[in-house]
C-alpha positions as CSV (number, residue, x, y, z in Angstrom):
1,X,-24.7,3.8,1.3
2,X,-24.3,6.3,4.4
3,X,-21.1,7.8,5.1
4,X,-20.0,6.5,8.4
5,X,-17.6,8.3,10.7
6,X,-14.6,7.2,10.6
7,X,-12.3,5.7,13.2
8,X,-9.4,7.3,11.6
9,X,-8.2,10.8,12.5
10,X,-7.0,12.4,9.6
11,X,-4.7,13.4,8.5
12,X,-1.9,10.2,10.2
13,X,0.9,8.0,9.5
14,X,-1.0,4.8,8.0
15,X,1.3,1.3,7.3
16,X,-0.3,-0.5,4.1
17,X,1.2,-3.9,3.9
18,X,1.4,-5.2,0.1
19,X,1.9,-8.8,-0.9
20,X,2.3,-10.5,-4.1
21,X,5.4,-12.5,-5.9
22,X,8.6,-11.9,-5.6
23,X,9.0,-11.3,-8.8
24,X,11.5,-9.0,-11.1
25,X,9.8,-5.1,-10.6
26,X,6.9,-5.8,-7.7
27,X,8.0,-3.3,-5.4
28,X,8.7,-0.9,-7.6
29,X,5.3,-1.7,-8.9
30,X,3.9,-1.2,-5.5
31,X,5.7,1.4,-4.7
32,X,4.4,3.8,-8.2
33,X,0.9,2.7,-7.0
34,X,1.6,4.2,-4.0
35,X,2.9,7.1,-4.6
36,X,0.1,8.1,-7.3
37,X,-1.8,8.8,-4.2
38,X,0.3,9.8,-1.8
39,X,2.8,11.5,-3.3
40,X,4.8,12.7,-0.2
41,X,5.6,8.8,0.3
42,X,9.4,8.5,1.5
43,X,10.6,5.4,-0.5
44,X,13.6,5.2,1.9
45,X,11.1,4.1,4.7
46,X,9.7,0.7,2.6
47,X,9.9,-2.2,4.6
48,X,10.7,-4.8,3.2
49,X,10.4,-9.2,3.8
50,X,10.5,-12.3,2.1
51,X,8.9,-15.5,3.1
52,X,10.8,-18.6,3.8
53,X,10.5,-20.1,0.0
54,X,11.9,-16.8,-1.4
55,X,8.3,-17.0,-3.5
56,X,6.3,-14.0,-1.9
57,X,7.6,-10.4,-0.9
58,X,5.8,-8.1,1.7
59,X,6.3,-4.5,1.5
60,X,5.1,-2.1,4.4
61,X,4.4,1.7,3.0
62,X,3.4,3.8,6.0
63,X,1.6,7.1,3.8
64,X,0.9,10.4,5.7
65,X,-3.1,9.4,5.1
66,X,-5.4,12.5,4.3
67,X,-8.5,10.8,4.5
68,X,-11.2,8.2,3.7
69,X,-11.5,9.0,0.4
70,X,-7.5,8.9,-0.2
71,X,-7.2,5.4,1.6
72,X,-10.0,3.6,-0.6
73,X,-8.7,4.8,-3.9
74,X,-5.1,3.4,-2.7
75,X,-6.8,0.3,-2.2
76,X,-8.7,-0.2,-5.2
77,X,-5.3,0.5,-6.9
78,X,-3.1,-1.8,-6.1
79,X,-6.2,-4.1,-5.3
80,X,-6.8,-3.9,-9.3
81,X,-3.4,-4.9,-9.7
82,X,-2.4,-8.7,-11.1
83,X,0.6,-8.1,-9.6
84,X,-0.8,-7.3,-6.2
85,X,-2.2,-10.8,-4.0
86,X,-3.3,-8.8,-1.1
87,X,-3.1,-5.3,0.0
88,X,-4.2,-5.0,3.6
C-alpha cells in the first residue's frame, strides 16, 4: 500500500461523530477511547444528541488532529468497540 498525501493539514481541529446505544456509560466510553489518543481532548466541548426513540446517542468530539497516523488508530479504536455502531 502507498502512502497517499493527505488532504488533511496537520496538525487541525477534527469533529469525530460516534454513534452507538444510549446505553448507561457510552459516552464516557467514547469519550476514554478518545482521549487515549488525543489526550488534549476538552470533554467540556462533547456534543451531545439523542434520536427521536431515546434508543441511540451521537456524540461529536472535535480532537486537535496531529496526523494520519493518529486519526486511523482513533478509528480502529472505537471502531473495535461493541459498544461503538459507527464512528465516522
Amino acid at each position: 500500500m502507498t502512502e497517499q498525501a493527505s488532504l488533511i493539514k496537520y496538525p487541525c481541529d477534527f469533529p469525530i461523530k460516534i454513534m452507538g446505544k444510549s446505553q448507561g456509560n457510552f459516552a464516557q466510553l467514547a469519550v476514554s477511547i478518545v482521549k487515549q489518543h488525543a489526550p488534549d481532548f476538552d470533554e467540556t466541548t462533547l456534543e451531545t444528541k439523542t434520536s427521536k426513540s431515546g434508543m441511540y446517542l451521537s456524540l461529536t468530539c472535535t480532537i486537535r488532529a496531529t496526523s494520519r497516523i493518529q486519526l486511523d488508530a482513533l478509528y480502529q479504536a472505537l471502531s473495535d468497540h461493541p459498544m461503538v455502531s459507527v464512528a465516522l
